[in-house]
C-alpha positions as CSV (number, residue, x, y, z in Angstrom):
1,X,285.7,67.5,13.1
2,X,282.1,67.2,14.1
3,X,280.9,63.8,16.4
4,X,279.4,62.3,13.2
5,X,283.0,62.6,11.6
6,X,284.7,61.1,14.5
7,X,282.0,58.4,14.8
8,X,282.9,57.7,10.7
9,X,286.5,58.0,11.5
10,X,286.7,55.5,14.4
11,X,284.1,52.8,12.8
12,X,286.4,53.0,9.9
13,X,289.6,52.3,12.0
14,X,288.5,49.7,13.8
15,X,286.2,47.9,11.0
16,X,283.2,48.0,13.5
17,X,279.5,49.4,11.8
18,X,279.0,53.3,12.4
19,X,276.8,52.5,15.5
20,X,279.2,50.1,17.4
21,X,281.5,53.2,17.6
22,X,279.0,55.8,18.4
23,X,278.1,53.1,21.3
24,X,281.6,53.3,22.4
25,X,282.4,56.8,22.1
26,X,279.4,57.7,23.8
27,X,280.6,55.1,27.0
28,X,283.4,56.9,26.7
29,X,282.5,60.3,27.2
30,X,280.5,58.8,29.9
31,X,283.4,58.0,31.6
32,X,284.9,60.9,31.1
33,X,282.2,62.8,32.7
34,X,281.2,60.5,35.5
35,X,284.7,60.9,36.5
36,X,284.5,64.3,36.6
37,X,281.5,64.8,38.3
38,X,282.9,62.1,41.2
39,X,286.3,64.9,41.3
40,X,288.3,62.4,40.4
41,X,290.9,62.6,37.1
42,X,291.1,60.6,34.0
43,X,294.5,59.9,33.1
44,X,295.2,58.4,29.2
45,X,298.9,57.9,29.3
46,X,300.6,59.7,26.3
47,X,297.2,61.5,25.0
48,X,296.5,63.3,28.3
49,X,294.5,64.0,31.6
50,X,291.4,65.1,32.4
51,X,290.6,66.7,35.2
52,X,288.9,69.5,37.3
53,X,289.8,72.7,38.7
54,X,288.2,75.1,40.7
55,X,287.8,78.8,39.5
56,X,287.9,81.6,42.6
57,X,284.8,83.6,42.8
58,X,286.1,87.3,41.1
59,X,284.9,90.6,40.3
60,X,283.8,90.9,36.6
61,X,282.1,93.7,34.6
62,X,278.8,93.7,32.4
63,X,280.1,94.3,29.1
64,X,276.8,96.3,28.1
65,X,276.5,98.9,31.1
66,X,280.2,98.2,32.7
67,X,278.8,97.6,35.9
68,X,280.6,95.8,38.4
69,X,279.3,92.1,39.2
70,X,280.5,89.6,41.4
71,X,281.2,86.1,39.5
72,X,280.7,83.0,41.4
73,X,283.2,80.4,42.2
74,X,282.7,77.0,40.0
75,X,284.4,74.1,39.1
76,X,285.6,73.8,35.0
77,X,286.7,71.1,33.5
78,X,290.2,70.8,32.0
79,X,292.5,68.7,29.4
80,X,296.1,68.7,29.9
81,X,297.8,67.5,26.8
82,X,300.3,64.8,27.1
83,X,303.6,64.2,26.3
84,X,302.9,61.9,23.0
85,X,299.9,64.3,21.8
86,X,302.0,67.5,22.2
87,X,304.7,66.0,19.8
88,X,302.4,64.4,17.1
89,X,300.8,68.2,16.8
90,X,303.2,70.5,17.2
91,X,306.9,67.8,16.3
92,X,309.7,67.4,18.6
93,X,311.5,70.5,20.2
94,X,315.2,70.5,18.8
């Protein structure tokens, strides 16, 4: 689903024009990211949590001369599916 599909999808949903809900899924991914930034998570209770972690700095190799290089340490962001969002995709475990 591309953003213009989503923005279609939600305007639809809610019965709000196509730009009303590009307005509010751009303040949310906003949020999303100004949380991030700020280390803090972003918790949706059932969908899931957002949130950052912090990679170790590691050897790697060049894939073209198979050199060794050293890969810094960085912070990625991550989505941790929730309880609700992991049952509507993949149906209750018997």
């Amino acid at each position: 689903m591309t953003k213009a599909e989503l923005v279609g999808f939600m305007a639809k949903k809610a019965g709000i024009p196509k730009g009303k809900a590009e307005g509010a899924l751009n303040a949310f991914t906003d949020a999303v990211t100004g949380a991030l930034k700020k280390g803090n998570k972003l918790a949706l209770t059932g969908f899931g949590t957002f949130s950052v972690s912090n990679r170790k700095a590691r050897m790697g190799r060049n894939p073209q001369t198979g050199a060794q290089i050293r890969i810094k340490a960085t912070k990625v962001p991550k989505f941790t599916a929730g309880k609700s969002l992991k049952e509507a995709v993949g149906g209750k475990k018997r």
